[in-house]
C-alpha positions in Angstrom: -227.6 63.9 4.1 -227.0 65.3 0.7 -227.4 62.1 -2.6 -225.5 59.2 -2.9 -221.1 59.9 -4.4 -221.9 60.3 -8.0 -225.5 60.8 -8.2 -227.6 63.8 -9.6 -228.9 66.1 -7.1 -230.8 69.0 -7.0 -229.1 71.8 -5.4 -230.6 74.9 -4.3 -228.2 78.1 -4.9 -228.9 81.4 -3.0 -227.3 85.0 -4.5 -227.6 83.4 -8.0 -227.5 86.3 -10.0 -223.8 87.0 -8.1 -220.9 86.5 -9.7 -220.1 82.7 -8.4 -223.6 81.8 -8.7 -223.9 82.5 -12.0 -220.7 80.7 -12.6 -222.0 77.8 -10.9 -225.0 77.7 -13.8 -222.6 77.5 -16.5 -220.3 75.2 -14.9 -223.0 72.9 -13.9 -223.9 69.6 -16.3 -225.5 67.3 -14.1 -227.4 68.5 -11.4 -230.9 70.4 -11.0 -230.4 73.5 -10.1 -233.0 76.3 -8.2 -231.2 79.2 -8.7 -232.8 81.8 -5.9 -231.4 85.6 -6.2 -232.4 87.8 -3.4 -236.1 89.3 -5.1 -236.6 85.0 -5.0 -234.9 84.7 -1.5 -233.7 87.1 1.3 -232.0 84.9 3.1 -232.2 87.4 6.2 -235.9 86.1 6.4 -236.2 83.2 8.7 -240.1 82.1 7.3 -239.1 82.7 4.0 -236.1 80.7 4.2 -238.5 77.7 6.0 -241.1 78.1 2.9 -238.3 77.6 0.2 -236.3 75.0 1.3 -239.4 72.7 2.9 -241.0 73.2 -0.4 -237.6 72.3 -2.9 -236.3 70.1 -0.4 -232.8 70.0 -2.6 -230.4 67.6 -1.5 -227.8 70.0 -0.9 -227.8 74.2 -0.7 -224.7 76.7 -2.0 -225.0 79.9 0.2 -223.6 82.9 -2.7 -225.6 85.5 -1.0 -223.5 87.4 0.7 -223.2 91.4 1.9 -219.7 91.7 0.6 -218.7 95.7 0.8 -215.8 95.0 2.3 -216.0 98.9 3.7 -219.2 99.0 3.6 -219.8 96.3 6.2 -217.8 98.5 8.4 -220.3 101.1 8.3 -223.1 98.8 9.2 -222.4 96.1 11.2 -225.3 95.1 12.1 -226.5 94.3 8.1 -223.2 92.3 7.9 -223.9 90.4 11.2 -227.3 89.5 9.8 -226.4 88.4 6.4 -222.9 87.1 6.9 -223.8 85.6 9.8 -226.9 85.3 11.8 -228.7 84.5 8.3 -226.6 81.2 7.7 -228.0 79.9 10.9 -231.1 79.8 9.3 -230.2 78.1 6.1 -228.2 75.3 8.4 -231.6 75.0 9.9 -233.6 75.0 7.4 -231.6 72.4 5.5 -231.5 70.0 8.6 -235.1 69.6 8.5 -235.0 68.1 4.8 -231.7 66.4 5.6 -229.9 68.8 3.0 -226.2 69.5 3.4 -224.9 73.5 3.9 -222.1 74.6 1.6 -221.1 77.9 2.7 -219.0 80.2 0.9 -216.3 81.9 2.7 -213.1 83.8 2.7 -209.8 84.7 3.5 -210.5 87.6 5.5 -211.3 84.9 8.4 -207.5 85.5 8.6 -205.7 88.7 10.1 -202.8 88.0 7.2 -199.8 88.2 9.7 -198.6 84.5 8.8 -195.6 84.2 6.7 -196.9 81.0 5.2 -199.9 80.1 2.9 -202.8 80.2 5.3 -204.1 75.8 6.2 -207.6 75.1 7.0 -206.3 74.5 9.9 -205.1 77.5 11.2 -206.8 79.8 13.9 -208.6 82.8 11.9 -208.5 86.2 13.2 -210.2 88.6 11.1 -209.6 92.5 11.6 -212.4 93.6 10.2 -216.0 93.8 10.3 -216.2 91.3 7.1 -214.2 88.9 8.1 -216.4 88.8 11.4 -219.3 88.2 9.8 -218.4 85.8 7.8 -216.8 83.5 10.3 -220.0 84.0 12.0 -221.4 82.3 9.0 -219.0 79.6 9.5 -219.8 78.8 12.9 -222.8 78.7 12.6 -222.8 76.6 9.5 -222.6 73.8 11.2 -220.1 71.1 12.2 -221.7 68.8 9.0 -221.3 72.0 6.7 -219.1 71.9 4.0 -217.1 75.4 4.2 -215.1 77.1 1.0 -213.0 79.7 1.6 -211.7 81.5 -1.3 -210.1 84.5 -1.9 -209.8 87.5 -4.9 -213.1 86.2 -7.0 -213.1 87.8 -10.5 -214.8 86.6 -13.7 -216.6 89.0 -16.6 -219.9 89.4 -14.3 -220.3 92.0 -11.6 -218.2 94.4 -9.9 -214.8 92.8 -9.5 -210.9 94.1 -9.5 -210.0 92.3 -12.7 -213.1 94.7 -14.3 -211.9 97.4 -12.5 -208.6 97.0 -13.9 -209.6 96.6 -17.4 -211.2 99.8 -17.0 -208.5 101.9 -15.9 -206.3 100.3 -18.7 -208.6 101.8 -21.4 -208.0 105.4 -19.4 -204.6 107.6 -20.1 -203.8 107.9 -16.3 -201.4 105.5 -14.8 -202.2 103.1 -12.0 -201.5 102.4 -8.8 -202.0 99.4 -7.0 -200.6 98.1 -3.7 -197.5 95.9 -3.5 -198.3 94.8 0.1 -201.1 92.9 -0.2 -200.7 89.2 -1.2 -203.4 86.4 -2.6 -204.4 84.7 -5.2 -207.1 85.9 -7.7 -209.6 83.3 -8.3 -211.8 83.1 -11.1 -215.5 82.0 -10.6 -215.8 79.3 -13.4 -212.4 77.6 -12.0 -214.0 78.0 -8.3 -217.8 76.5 -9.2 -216.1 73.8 -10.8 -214.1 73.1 -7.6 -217.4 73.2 -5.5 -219.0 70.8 -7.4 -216.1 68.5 -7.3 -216.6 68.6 -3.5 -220.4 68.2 -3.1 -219.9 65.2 -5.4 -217.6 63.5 -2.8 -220.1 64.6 -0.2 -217.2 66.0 2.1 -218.0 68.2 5.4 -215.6 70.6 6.9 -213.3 73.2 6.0 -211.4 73.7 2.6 -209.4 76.2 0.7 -210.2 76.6 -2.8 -208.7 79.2 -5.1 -206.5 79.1 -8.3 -202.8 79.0 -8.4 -200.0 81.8 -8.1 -199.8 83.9 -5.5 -199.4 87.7 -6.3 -199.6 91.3 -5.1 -202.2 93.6 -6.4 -199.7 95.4 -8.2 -198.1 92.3 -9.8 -202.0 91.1 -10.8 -202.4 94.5 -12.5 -199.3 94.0 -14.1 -200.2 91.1 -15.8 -203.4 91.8 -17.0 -201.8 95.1 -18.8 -199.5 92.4 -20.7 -202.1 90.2 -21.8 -204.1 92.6 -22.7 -201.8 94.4 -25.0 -202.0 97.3 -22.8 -198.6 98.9 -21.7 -197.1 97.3 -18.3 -195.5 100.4 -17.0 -198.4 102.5 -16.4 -199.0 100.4 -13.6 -197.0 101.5 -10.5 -196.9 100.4 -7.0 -197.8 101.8 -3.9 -198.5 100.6 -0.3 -201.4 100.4 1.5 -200.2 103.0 3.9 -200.6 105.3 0.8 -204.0 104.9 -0.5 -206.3 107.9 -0.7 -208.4 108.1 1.3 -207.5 105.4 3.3 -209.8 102.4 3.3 -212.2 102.0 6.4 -211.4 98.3 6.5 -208.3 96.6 7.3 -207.3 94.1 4.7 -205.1 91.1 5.3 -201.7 91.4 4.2 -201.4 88.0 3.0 -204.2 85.8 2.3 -202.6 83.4 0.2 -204.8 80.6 1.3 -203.3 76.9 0.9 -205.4 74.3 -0.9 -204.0 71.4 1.1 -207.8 69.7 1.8 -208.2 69.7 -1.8 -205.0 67.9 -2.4 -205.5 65.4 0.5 -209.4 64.5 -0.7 -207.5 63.4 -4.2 -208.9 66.3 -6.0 -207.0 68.5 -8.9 -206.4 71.6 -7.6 -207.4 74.7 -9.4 -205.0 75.7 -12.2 -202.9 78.8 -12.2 -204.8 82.3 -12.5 -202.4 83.1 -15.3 -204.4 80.0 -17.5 -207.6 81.3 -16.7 -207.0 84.8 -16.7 -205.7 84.4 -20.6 -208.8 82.0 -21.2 -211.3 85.2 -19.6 -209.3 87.8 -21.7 -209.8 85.9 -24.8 -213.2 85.3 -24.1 -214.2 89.0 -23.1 -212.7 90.3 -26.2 -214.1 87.5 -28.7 -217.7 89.0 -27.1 
């Protein structure tokens, strides 16, 4: 399955245009990539996951696609089923017949966030939403020779994401309120690619953890990016979740600080801290 420790492969990467698979195109410097966004690839079409994979035959494919409305997923559950889920069954068996490995991306909303503790890869999920249902769907049916990477808080300059959404709301006059009860660690895409590629490249299967350092609150996150910004910290204030309005549709886990501990015991570096590569992003956006 897959090529050889070490070798080049071609890798065939679904929801390209996404905010991780477009990191994994400018994180990538030794492999073939066939980059496939949805007009390319609906990967809720059996047949037309068949044609594409028999006819790349790639060594090994990176599932980005994703339905990942949070809410919106709770409002149609059967759209989340079928692309969180239902549709990774046909990418695992699409990739079996040209003896290609699965890497599916996946999350900490597996996880009901009630643990105290940063969540192992070996701990039972529970997810309380419709989300997280879907996408440990998508895990189990992955595949037991899948390699699965859950991650957590994905940010980067592409897309819609909270650190954007932030950044926005700095550049208002209104403070900002963000919720102190909510724990995890925001993970930024280039950081995250590399880390997927580090795995492929050891050909490992099963479960890992893979986000960057620091563990936070929304509020605290916010926080930070006002100060290195140059922005003004105390416009940011914190709130619970209990007062958001209007209340979200989904639950969201309390805590879904998500342990890298496969990482560590494969021998790989872990991610660095979000602080480094938020800094690095900031610097970057504004030198744009």
């Amino acid at each position: 399955m897959g090529a050889s420790q070490g070798e080049s492969m071609k890798i065939l990467v679904t929801g390209s245009d996404g905010q991780l698979g477009l990191a994994l195109q400018r994180q990538n410097s030794n492999h073939e990539l066939v980059c496939c966004d949805r007009s390319k690839l609906d990967i809720a079409n059996k047949e037309a996951v068949n044609r594409i994979v028999t006819a790349e035959r790639p060594n090994s494919i990176i599932n980005c696609a994703a339905f990942t409305n949070v809410d919106g997923c709770e409002s149609d559950q059967e759209k989340a089923m079928l692309i969180n889920g239902q549709s990774v069954g046909f990418l695992r068996e699409a990739a079996a017949g040209v003896d290609a490995k699965l890497i599916q991306i996946s999350t900490d909303y597996v996880f009901d966030g009630s643990k105290e503790a940063p969540y192992l890869e070996t701990d039972e999920p529970n997810p309380v939403s419709i989300y997280g249902q879907s996408k440990l769907l998508g895990e189990q049916l992955a595949g037991k020779d899948a390699l699965i990477v859950r991650t957590s808080w994905v940010m980067s300059h592409d897309g819609k994401n909270m650190l954007k959404t932030i950044l926005n709301l700095l550049e208002g006059e209104n403070d900002l309120f963000f919720v102190s009860d909510q724990i995890g660690c925001p993970t930024f895409t280039d950081d995250l690619a590399s880390g997927i590629f580090s795995l492929i490249e050891k050909d490992l299967s099963g479960v890992f953890h893979v986000t960057n350092d620091g563990a936070v609150s929304w509020y605290q996150f916010a926080v930070e990016v006002a100060e290195l910004s140059g922005a003004n910290p105390d416009r940011v204030l914190p709130i619970t979740t209990s007062e958001l309005t209007p209340p979200r549709p989904a639950r969201r886990p309390a805590n879904s600080v998500l342990a890298n501990q496969g990482i560590i015991d494969s021998g790989l570096s872990p991610l660095p801290h979000h602080l480094v590569s938020l800094e690095r992003l900031l610097k970057k956006m504004n030198s744009q």
